[in-house]
C-alpha positions as CSV (number, residue, x, y, z in Angstrom):
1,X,160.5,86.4,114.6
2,X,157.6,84.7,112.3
3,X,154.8,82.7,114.1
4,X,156.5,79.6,112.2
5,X,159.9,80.7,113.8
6,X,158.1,81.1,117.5
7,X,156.2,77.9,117.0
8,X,159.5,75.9,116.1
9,X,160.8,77.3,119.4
10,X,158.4,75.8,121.7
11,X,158.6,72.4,120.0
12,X,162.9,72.1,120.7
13,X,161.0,72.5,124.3
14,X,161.2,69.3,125.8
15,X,159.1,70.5,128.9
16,X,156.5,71.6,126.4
17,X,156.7,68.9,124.2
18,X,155.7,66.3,127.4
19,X,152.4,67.8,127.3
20,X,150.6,65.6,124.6
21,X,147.6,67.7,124.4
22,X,150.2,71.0,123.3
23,X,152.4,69.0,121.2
24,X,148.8,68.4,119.3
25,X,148.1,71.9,119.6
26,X,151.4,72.9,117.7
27,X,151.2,70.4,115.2
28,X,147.5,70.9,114.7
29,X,148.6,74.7,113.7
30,X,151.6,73.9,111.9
31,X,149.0,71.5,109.9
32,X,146.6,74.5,109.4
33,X,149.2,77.2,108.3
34,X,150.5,74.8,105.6
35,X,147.4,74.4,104.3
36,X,146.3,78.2,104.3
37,X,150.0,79.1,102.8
38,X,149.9,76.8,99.9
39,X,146.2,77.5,98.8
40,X,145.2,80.0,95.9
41,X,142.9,82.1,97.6
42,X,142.0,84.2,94.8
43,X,139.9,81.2,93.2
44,X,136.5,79.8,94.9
45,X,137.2,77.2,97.1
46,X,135.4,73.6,96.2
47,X,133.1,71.8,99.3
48,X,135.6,69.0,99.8
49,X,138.1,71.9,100.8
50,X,136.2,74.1,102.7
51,X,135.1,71.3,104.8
52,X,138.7,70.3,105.2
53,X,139.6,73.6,106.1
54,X,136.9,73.9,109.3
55,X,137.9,70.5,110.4
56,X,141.4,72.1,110.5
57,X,140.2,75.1,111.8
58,X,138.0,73.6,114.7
59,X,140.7,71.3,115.7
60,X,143.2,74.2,116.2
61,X,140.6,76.2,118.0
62,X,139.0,73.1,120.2
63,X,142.9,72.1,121.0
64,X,143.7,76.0,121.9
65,X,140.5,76.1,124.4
66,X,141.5,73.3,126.2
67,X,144.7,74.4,126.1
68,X,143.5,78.0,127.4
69,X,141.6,76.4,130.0
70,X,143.9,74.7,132.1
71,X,146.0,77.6,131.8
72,X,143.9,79.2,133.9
73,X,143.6,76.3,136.5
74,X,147.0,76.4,136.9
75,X,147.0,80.3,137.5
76,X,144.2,80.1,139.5
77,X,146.1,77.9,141.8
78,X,149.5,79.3,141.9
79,X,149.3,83.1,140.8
80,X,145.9,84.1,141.4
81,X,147.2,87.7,140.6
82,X,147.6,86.9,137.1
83,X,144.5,84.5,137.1
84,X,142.3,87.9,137.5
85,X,144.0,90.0,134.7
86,X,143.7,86.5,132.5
87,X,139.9,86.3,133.2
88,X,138.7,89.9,133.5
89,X,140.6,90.4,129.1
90,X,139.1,86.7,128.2
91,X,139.8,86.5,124.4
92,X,136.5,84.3,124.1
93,X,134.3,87.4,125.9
94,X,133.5,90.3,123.5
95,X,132.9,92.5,126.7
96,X,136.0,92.2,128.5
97,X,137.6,94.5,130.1
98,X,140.4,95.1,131.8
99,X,139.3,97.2,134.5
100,X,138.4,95.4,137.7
101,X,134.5,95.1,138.3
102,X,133.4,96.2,142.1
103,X,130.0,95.2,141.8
């Protein structure tokens, strides 16, 4: 299945779709893989676009932090177990590791 295909799942989610700040999430990326699909990357891109392009890319990436976030406040309070693995491979830490740290 395509990203589209799995993003189009989780919106006919109506549990999902309660959460306003996800529903913004999806539609935010759904908004940014429109405009990335039906742009010509082989020419230069003008200012006005590449400025529209980082707003687009910072509201998909601000939206998918917050997102992240309380994820991890909700494991934290209900599975710690999976709370652990979650923070010790942190996609935002270039020196994360899986293996547990004793020290």
């Amino acid at each position: 299945m395509k990203i589209g295909g799995f993003l189009i799942r989780l919106l006919e989610n109506p549990n999902l779709l309660e959460k306003d700040t996800f529903s913004n999430l999806l539609l935010a990326i759904f908004h940014l893989d429109e405009e990335l699909e039906r742009r010509d990357f082989n020419r230069d891109l003008i200012e006005s676009d590449y400025k529209h392009l980082t707003n687009d890319i910072n509201r998909v990436y601000s939206s998918l932090i917050y997102e992240w976030v309380n994820y991890l406040y909700y494991l934290k309070l209900h599975y710690p177990y999976m709370f652990s693995i979650a923070v010790r491979t942190n996609p935002f830490d270039d020196n994360a590791s899986i293996y547990v740290n004793e020290s």
